[in-house]
Structures are given as C-alpha cells and as structure tokens.
N, C-alpha and C positions, 0 to 999 in steps of 0.2 A: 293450710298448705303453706311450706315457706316459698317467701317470695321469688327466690328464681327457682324454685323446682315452675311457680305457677309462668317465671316471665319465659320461660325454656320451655311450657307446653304451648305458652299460646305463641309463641314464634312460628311453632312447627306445625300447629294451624293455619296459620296467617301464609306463611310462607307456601303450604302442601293445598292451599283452599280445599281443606277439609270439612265438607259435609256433617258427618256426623261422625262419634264416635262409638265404639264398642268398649266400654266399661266391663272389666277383665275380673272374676275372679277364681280360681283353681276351686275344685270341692274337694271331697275327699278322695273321688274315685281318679282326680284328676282331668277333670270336663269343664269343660268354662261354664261358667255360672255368669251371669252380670245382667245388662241392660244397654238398649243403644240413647243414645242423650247427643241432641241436635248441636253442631259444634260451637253455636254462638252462644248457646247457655251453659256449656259444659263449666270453666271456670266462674260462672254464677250464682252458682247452688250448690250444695253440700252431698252427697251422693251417700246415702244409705241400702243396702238389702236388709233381709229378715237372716238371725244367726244361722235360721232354719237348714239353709242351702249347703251348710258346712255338714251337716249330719246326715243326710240323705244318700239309701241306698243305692246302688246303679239304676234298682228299679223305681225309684223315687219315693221307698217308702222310708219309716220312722223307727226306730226301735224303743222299746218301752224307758230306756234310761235318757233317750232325749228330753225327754220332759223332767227327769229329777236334775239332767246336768243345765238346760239352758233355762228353764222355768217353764212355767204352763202359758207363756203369754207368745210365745214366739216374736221376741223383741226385735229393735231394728238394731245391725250393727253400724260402725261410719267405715267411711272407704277413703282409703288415701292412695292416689295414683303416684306411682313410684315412674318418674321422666326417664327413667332408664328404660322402661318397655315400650317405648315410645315406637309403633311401627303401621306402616301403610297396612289395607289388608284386600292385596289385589284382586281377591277374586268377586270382590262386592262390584254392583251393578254401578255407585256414587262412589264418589270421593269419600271414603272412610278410612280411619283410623283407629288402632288399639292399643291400649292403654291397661295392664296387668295392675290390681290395686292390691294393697293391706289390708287387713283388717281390723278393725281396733275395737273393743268394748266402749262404752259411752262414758267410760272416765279416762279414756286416752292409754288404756294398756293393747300390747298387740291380744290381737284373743285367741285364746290357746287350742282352740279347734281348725284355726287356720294351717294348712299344709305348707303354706310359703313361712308360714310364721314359726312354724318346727322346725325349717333349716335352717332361719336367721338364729335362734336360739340356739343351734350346734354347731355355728359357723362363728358365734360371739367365745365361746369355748377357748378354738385355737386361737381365737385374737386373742383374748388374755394371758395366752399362754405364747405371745410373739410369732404364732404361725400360720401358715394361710395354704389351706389345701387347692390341690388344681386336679380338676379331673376331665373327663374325654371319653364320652360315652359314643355306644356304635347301637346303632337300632337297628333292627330287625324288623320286618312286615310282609305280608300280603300284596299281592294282587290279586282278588277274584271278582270272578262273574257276578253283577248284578243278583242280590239277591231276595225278593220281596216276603221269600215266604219261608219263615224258619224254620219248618220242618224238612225241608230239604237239607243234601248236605251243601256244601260250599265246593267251588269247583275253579280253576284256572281259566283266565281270561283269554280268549281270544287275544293272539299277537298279530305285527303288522302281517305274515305269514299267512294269516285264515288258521292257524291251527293251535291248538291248547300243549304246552309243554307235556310230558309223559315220562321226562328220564331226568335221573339227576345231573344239575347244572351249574354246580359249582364253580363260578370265579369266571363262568363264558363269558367272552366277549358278544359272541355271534346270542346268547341268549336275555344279555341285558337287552341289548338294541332291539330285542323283539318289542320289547315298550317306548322305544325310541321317544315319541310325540309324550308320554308322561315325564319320562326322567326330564325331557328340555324344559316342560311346562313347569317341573318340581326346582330343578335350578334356578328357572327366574323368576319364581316366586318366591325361592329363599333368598336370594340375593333383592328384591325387591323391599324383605321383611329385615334387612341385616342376618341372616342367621349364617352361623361362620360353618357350614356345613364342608367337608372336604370328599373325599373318597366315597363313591360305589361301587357294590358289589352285588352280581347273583350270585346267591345264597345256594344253597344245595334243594331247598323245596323248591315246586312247583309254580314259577313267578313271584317267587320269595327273594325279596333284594334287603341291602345293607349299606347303609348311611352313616360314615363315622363323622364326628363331629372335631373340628378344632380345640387344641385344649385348652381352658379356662375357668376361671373362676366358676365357684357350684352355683351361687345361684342368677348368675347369667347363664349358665351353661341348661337350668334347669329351665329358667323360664323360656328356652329357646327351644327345648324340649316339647315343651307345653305349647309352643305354638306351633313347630314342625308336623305334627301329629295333625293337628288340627287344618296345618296347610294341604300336607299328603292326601287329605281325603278329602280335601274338597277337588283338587287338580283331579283326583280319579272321578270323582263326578264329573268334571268337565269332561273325563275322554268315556265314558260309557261304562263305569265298572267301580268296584269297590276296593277300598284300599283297610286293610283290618291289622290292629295291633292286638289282636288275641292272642295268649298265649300258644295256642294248640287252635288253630281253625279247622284242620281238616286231619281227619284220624289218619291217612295215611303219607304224609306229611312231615318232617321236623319241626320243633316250636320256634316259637319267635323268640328272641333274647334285647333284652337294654346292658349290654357287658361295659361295666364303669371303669376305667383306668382312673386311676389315683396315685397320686404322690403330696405331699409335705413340703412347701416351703419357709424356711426360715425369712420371716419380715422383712431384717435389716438388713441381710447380707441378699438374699432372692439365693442362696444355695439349698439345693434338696437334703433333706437330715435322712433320708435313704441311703447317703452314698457316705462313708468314713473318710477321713484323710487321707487314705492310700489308694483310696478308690474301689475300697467294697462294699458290701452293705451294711449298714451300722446295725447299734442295738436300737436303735428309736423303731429301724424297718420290720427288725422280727417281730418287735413286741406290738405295731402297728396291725402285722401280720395273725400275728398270736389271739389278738383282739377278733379280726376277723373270724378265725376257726371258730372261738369261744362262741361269741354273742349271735354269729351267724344264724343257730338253730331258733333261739328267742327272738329274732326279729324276721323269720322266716315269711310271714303275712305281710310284711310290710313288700317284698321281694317278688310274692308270689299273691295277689291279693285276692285273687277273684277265685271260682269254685274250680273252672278252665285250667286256671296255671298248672294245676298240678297233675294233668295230665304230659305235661312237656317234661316230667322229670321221667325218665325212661332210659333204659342200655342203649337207645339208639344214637351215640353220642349226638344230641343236638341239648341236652342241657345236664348238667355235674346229678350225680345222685348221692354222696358223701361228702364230706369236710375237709378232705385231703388239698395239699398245694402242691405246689411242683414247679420246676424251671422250665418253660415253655414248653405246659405241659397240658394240652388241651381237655383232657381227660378229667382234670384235676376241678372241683370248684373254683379254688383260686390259684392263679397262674405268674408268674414271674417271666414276661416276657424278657426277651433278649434286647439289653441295651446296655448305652455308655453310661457309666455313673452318672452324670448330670439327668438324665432322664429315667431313673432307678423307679419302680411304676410299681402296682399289682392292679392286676385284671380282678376285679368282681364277678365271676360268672353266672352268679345265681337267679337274679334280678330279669323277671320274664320281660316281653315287649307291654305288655300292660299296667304297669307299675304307674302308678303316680309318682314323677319324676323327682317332688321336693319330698317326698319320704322315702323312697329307696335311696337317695343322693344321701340324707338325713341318717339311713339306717347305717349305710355303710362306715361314712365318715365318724357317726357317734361309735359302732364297737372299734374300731381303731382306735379312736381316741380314750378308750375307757384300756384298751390295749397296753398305748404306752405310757397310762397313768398307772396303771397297777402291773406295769411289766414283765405282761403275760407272753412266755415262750412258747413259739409252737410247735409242732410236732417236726420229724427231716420228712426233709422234702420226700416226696413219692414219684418214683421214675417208674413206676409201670404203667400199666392200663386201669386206669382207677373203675374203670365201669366193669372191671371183673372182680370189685368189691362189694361187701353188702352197701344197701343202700342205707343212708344214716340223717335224711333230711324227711323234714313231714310227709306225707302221704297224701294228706287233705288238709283242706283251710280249716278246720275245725280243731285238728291237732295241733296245725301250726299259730293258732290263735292261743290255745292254753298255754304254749312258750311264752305267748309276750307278755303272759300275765304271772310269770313265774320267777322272770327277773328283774330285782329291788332296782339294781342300778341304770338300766336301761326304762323301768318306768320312773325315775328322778330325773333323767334327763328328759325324754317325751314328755312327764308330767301325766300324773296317774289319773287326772282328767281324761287326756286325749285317751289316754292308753283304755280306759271303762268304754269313752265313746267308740270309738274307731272299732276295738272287740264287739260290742251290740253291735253296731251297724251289720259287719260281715257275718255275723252270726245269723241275723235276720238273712241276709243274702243264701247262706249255707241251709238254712229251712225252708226257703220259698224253694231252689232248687230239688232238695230230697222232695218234695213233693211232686214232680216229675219223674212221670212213668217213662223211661227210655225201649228204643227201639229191643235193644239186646236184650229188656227182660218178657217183651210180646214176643220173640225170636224164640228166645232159648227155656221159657219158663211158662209160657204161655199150656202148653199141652204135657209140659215133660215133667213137671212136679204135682 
C-alpha cells in the first residue's frame, strides 16, 4: 500500500476512533463480499479473500468453468483498500468503518473477474483518448412488508396512516411522507456515508420511491451506488420492513429501473464534446448515441442480470422494450433529455434496479465508446409511442447471454475471460430457476392439459 494512501487511512482511524473495519469487496452480482478486521490491525497485515467470491452465483453456487478459469485450488487473491471509499457505517452497533478494495492476482495485476476492475479498465480507454465521462444515475426500489417466507407474494408496507398504498402515486408529496421516519433515517445515513445523493421521488408503484444521485465521476458514482443499496436496506430494517432492488418484486406493480445520465468531458478544456460550437449536438454525441442502439442488445445481461429483470420489460411503460431514442421521449430506450448545451446528456434507460452498478456503469460507457470509435450513426430519433412497437430487446437472460457471447469487440474490451465466467455463472442461475415449478403452471396446467 503507498504510503499516504496507508497515512490518509489511519488518520481517519485515529481521528473517527474506529473500532473495527468492514473490508469491502463488490462480487459479481454486486453484494459485498469481504471480512471485518479490528481497526488496530487493519494496516498490519496484508488482507486477502479466496478468487472464489468473485464467481459465485446469487445463490452461492459454482459453475463448471470456475475451475478451468481460476484453477482447481481456489487460490487467495491480495486486496488493496482504495482511501477513496473511506466511509463510517452508521447503522453498526460500534464504531465501524468501510473501506471498498481492489483486487489483484498475486503478481500485482488487477484480476479480471473483479467488477470494479472492468470499469477501471473502460474508464483508462477515455483517459487515453483525453476524455472523462460523468454520469448521474437515479435508482428505483421498493418498500415492502417484512417477508420471511418466499412463497408468498410481496406486498406494500404499512405507512405512517395504518394503511397500505392501493393507487398510483406518482411524484405525491402527501404519499412520500407516508415513509416520513425512513426517508429521514436514509438521508442521514447518506449524508453520514458522504453519498451525494440529491432528489426524491414516489414513483408510480406501490411504495416505490426514486433517488437521483449527483453527477460525477463513474466510479465514484458507482461505488456510492454499491453502498446506497446496502444503506437503504438496512435503514428499512431499522423501521420494520423490507427495502428490495428487484427488478419486478410484485407482478402487479411497475419495475425498478437504475436510468444512467451520461455525457463526455474533454480533459483539458472540462467542455462536453455533446455540445458543437454553435451550440448543438456534435458528431462525437450521435456516434456516442449510435454505439448505444448498436451494442445495447449484446450487453443486454449486463443491464438486466438476473432471471426477474426480464419480467419489467413490458407495454406498461415502466421500462423501453426496443432500441429506439428520442428527444425527451420516455417511451424511447434511450432519451435525450431537455437541456443547455453545456449539460447535453443521454439517459440509459435499460439498466433494471438490480444491476451490479460497476458493469452496467462499464456496459454503458464501453458501447459508447466503441460508438464514437467506429462512428456509428443512429437511427432519427422516434416521436411516437415507442411501446406500440414490436419489442426488439431479449426476453430472457438466457437469450440475452448468447448476445454477449457474439460480440468480438465488446468481449476485447470485458476480456473473454470475464465474458466465459460471468456467462456460466448466469447460466447456472437460469437452470436452478427453470427448475421451479410456478404457481401459474399448478393454476392453469395442473387439470387442463
């Protein structure tokens, strides 16, 4: 560890009389992984996990190519704590602290099954090419009832009222406040953790709120992500209820969405390459854009990852079902909001609430980038109702997995490592699931076929 990354953490020790800490690392599915290490040994020893943790399904199993990618030995990786994610972690019982790490192979490479270590790798891209993306995601989530037993469905939380929402509630004031005591407890815990969260919203589901986040850099922006998530649901423990980033939690319902603002900054100058000299949009934006349409469908799993996701892609507008853009045009996958040239953007809209944040951040920004390398045009923009088109986006994680294994140039940039493992892994996940018998098919197939 260099020496002030090491003299900058134990300040913030010394100074926070910090107990112990939480050693941070993202999996694949985007879950912290790590271990707690008492704070006066923390910078005394060398911090390793097994590679293993990086492979592992949601439901903690293996797929049969972990062993041909990582060996049969299930080795140790080393862990380098990055003093940027340096944060308190309020809702613990002691003085604690976390600390987001690296990961590195035991010859000092980052290792290529890490999620943080795919965005640094498409984030070193624009740097060589003098430019530095800024993005501004808004999350989507849940509030429901306490739920121990999964065969039940999920249902809306008791508000301060005594009574469960029933109608849509779009943008109420009077229906945020029904969570009053969580939204306060979720502010000063992010403000406790640094997280530069700004704007809430009730969403149009059933205790379904919306968090937009300040814009900045991707992977501060991600790792802030990655801990949001993990604050949200603990604050919902604290007030008696569950807080879920599922795509689709409850069939009747709209999904949850992670919708990513993006733009392009030039280095030297900090002006947007969005915006042309006269103040419209340049070619760098269409062909940014163009990337988008293109590579969209091939990185589809990355967007939508889990077997759930692809229940939220539906006419009801709550998430895009084709490829089309449009100038603030909701309808549309990808949107061009209304702004000043200086702030010349596009909305991501594909990308559900349960994404792992440093490869959806990763998928997005890499087809852009592969965009206005190969200055790919996109189609004119679409002003109608794009949801009374056909649908042109996977159906199932199983189809949208054979995408990412079909484009050359998006597995050179992931690295056709990740790309083999990440595929196994979901795949394993896609099999454990078809093996569940669903309610609809005892309903409707049980006596009738």
């Amino acid at each position: 560890m260099p020496e002030d990354s090491k003299s900058k953490i134990s300040d913030w020790i010394n100074s926070n009389k910090i107990a112990e800490i939480e050693c941070l690392v993202p999996d694949m599915t985007g879950n912290a992984r790590g271990k707690f290490i008492p704070a006066n040994k923390f910078l005394k020893q060398e911090s390793r996990l097994p590679e293993g943790i990086l492979a592992q399904t949601v439901t903690g199993e293996y797929s049969d190519d972990f062993w041909d990618l990582l060996g049969t030995i299930d080795g140790d990786m080393l862990l380098e704590p990055d003093p940027a994610t340096i944060r308190m972690v309020p809702w613990a019982n002691e003085v604690t602290g976390q600390i987001i790490h690296d990961c590195y192979t035991k010859d000092g490479k980052p290792h290529e099954f890490s999620s943080r270590a795919i965005l640094k790798k498409i984030l070193k891209l624009y740097d060589q090419d003098g430019l530095k993306p800024i993005i501004a995601p808004e999350m989507e989530f849940y509030l429901v009832e306490k739920n121990p037993n999964p065969g039940l469905p999920l249902k809306p939380p008791m508000g301060r009222s005594g009574r469960p929402e029933t109608a849509r509630q779009s943008y109420s004031i009077d229906a945020a406040n029904e969570f009053e005591s969580f939204v306060e407890g979720m502010y000063s815990c992010c403000d406790k953790m640094n997280l530069e969260v700004d704007t809430l919203i009730h969403e149009s589901g059933a205790a379904q709120l919306e968090v937009n986040f300040v814009h900045g850099e991707p992977l501060s922006i991600a790792d802030q992500v990655f801990t949001f998530k993990r604050a949200v649901r603990e604050i919902a423990f604290k007030e008696g209820m569950y807080a879920t980033f599922m795509a689709k939690p409850m069939a009747s319902e709209p999904g949850s969405a992670t919708h990513i603002h993006q733009s392009i900054l030039d280095k030297e100058s900090e002006n947007n390459i969005f915006s042309d000299k006269e103040g419209g949009y340049s070619d760098q934006f269409f062909h940014y854009l163009g990337g988008l349409q293109k590579y969209s469908p091939y990185v589809m799993s990355l967007y939508a990852p889990n077997v759930n996701s692809y229940r939220r892609f539906t006419r009801e507008i709550s998430a895009p079902i084709n490829l089309h853009w449009g100038y603030d045009n909701r309808t549309t996958g990808l949107r061009v909001p209304d702004s000043d040239p200086v702030n010349y953007r596009v909305e991501n809209r594909f990308p559900g609430a349960d994404v792992n944040p440093y490869l959806a951040v990763a998928a997005t920004l890499a087809s852009g980038y592969l965009g206005m390398k190969n200055s790919i045009k996109p189609t004119e923009a679409y002003t109608g109702n794009a949801y009374e088109l056909d649908f042109d986006v996977p159906r199932t994680l199983e189809e949208a997995l054979r995408g990412l294994q079909e484009n050359k140039e998006i597995s050179e940039i992931f690295g056709d490592k990740f790309i083999q493992l990440y595929t196994s892994i979901k795949l394993v996940e896609f099999e454990q699931f078809n093996k569940v018998i669903s309610s609809w098919e005892r309903e409707h197939l049980l006596l009738n076929v």
